[in-house]
C-alpha positions as CSV (number, residue, x, y, z in Angstrom):
1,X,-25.3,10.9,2.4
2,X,-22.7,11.0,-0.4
3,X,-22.4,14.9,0.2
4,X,-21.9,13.9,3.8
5,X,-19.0,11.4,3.8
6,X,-17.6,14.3,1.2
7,X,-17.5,16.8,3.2
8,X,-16.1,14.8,5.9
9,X,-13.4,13.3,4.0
10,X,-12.3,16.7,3.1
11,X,-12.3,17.9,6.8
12,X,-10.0,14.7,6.7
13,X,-8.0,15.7,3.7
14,X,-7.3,19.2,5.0
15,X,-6.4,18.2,8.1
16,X,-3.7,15.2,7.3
17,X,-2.3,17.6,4.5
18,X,-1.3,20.4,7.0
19,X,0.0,17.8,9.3
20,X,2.2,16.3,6.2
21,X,3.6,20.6,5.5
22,X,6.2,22.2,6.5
23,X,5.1,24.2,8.7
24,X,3.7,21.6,10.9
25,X,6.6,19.1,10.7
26,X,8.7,22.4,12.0
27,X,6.9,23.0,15.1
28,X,6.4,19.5,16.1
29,X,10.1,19.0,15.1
30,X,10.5,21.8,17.3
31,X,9.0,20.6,20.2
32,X,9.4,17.1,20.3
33,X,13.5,17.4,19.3
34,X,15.3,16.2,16.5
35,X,15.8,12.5,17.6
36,X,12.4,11.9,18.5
37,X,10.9,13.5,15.4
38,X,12.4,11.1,13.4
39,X,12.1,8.3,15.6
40,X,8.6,8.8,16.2
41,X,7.0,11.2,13.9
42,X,5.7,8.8,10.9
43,X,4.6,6.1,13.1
44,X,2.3,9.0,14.9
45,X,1.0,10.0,11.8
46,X,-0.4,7.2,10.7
47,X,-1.7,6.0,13.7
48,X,-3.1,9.3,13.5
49,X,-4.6,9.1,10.3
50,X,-6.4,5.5,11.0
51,X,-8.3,6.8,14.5
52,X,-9.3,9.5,12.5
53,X,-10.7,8.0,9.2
54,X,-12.7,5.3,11.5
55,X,-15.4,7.4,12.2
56,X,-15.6,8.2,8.6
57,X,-15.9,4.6,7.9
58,X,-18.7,4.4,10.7
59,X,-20.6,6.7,9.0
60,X,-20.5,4.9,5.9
61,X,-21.9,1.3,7.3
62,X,-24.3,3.2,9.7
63,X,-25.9,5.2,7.2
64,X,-25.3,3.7,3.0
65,X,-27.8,5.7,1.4
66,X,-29.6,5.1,-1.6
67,X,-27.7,2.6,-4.4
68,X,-25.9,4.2,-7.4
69,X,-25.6,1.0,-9.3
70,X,-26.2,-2.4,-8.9
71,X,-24.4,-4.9,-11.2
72,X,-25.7,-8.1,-12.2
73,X,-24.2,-11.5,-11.4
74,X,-22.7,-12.4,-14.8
75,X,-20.8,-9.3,-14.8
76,X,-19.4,-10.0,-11.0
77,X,-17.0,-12.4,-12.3
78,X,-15.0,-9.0,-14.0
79,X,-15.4,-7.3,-11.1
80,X,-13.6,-9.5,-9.0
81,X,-11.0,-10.2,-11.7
82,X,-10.2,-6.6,-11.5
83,X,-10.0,-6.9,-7.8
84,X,-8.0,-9.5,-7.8
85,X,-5.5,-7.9,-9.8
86,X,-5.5,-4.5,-7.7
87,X,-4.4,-6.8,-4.7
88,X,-1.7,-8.6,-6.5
89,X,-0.8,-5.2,-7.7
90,X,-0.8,-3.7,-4.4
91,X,0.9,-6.4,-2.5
92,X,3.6,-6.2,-5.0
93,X,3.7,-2.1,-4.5
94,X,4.4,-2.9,-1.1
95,X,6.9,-5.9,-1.3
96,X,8.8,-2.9,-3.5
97,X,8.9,-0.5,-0.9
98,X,10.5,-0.1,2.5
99,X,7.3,-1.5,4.4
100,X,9.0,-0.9,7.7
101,X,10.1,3.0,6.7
102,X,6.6,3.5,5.2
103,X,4.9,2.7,8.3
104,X,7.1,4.4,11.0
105,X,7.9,1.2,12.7
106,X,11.9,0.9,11.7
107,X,12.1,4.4,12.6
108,X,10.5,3.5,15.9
109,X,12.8,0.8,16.7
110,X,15.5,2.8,15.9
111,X,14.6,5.1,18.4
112,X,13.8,2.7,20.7
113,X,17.0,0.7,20.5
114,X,19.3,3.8,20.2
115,X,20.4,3.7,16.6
116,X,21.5,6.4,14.4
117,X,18.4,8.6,13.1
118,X,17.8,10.3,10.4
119,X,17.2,6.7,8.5
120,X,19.4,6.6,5.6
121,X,17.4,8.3,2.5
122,X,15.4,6.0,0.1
123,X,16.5,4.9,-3.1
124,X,14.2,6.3,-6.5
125,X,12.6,3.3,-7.1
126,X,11.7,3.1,-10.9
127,X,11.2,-1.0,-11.7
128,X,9.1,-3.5,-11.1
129,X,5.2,-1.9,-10.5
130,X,6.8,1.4,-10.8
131,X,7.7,0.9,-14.4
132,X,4.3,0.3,-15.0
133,X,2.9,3.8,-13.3
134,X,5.1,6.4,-11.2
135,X,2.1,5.9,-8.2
136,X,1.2,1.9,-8.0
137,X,0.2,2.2,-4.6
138,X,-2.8,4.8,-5.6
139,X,-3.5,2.7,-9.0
140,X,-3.6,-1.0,-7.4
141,X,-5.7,1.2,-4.6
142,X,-8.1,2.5,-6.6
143,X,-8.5,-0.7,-8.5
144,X,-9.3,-2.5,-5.1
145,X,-11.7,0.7,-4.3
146,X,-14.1,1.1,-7.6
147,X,-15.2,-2.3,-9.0
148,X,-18.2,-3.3,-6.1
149,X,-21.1,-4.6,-7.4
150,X,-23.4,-2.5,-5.2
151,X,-22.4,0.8,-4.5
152,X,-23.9,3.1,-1.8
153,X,-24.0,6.6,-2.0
154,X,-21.8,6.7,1.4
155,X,-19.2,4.1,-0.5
156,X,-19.7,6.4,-3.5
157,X,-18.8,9.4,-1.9
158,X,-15.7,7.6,-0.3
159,X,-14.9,6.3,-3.5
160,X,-14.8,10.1,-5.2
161,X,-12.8,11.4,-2.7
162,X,-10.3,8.7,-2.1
163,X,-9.4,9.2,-5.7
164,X,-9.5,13.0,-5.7
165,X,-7.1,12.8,-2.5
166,X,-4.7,10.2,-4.5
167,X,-4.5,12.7,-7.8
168,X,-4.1,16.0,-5.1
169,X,-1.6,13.9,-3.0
170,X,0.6,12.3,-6.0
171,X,1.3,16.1,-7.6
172,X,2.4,17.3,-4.1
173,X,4.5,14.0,-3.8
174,X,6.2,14.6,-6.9
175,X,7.1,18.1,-5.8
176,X,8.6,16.6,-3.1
177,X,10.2,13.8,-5.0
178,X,11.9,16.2,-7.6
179,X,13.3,18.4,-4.9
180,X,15.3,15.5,-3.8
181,X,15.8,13.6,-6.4
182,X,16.6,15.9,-9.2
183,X,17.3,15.3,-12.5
184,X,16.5,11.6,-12.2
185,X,13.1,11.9,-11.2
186,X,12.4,14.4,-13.9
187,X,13.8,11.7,-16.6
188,X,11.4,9.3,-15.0
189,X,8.8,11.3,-15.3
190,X,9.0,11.8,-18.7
191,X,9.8,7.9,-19.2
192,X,6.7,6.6,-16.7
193,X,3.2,7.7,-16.7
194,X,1.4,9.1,-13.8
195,X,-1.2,7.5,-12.3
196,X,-3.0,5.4,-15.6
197,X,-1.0,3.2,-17.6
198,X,-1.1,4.7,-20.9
199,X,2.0,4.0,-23.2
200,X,4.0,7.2,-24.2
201,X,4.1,8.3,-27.9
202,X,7.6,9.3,-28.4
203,X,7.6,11.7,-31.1
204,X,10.4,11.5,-34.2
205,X,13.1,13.9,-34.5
206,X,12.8,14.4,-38.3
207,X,16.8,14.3,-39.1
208,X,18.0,17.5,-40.5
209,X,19.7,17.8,-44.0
């Protein structure tokens, strides 16, 4: 079963990720017209994307598998510690973020209502949770994903490739990011770390005689 919700998470994977190129946003750019590819594009997408992970979802409650691991109560506490944390974490991602822009609805409305589009870029945001890593979103994610006491093989396999698509996703984000952002996103990604929050060693100079 675990093989199974793999293989159909990276059907999912491959699928989203030429959606998200270039090519793709070209021809749909193409035929829908500039105004209504920015108006309506995002919003699509991810209405896209949650129709077609449901059935992966499905598959997973339908059909579990055997159990990887089973915690015991007295650990549970942790676990839901950890959880906890993940969702303050994650609400706090979003609060940070342009929740309307991320989900396609304020470029909907903008469409809808006749206002300027293209939206205005995004500012590099670099404080609050993003201090902590350069990806909160996928960190507080994960941490909401991993800690169950029970885990299926179908939740297993979900689990492995959520993360996978996270650590595939942030590298092609960053390209992304440092084409339009420059220099500035390079120095934060030599201040911030990626995805784990491990502090950076800076390394002495040794001063030169």
């Amino acid at each position: 079963m675990m093989l199974i919700v793999l293989f159909s998470f990276l059907i999912y994977a491959i699928i989203h990720s030429l959606l998200a190129g270039k090519n793709a946003k070209a021809a749909i750019r193409h035929r829908l017209g500039d105004r209504a590819y920015y108006g309506l594009y995002r919003l699509g997408y991810n209405i896209f994307a949650l129709l077609t992970v449901a059935p992966i979802l499905w598959l997973m409650k339908q059909f579990p598998g055997g159990t990887i691991w089973s915690i015991p109560n007295d650990w549970q506490p942790i676990l839901l510690f950890i959880r906890g944390i993940g969702l303050i974490g994650f609400s706090l991602s979003l609060l940070q973020i342009d929740l309307g822009r991320f989900s396609g609805l304020r470029q909907f409305y903008a469409y809808m209502s006749g206002k300027s589009l293209p939206l205005p870029d995004e500012p590099l945001q670099t404080r609050g949770v993003f201090a902590l890593v350069r990806h909160p979103l996928y960190l507080f994610s994960l941490m909401l994903t991993w800690p169950m006491a029970t885990m299926s093989a179908a939740y297993f396999g979900f689990a492995l490739s959520i993360t996978l698509y996270f650590m595939i996703g942030s590298r092609l984000e960053e390209k992304r990011l440092l084409m339009g952002f420059g220099a500035s996103y390079a120095a934060y990604q030599q201040r911030v770390p990626w995805l784990i929050p491990v502090p950076r060693i800076r390394r002495r100079v040794p001063n030169k005689t």
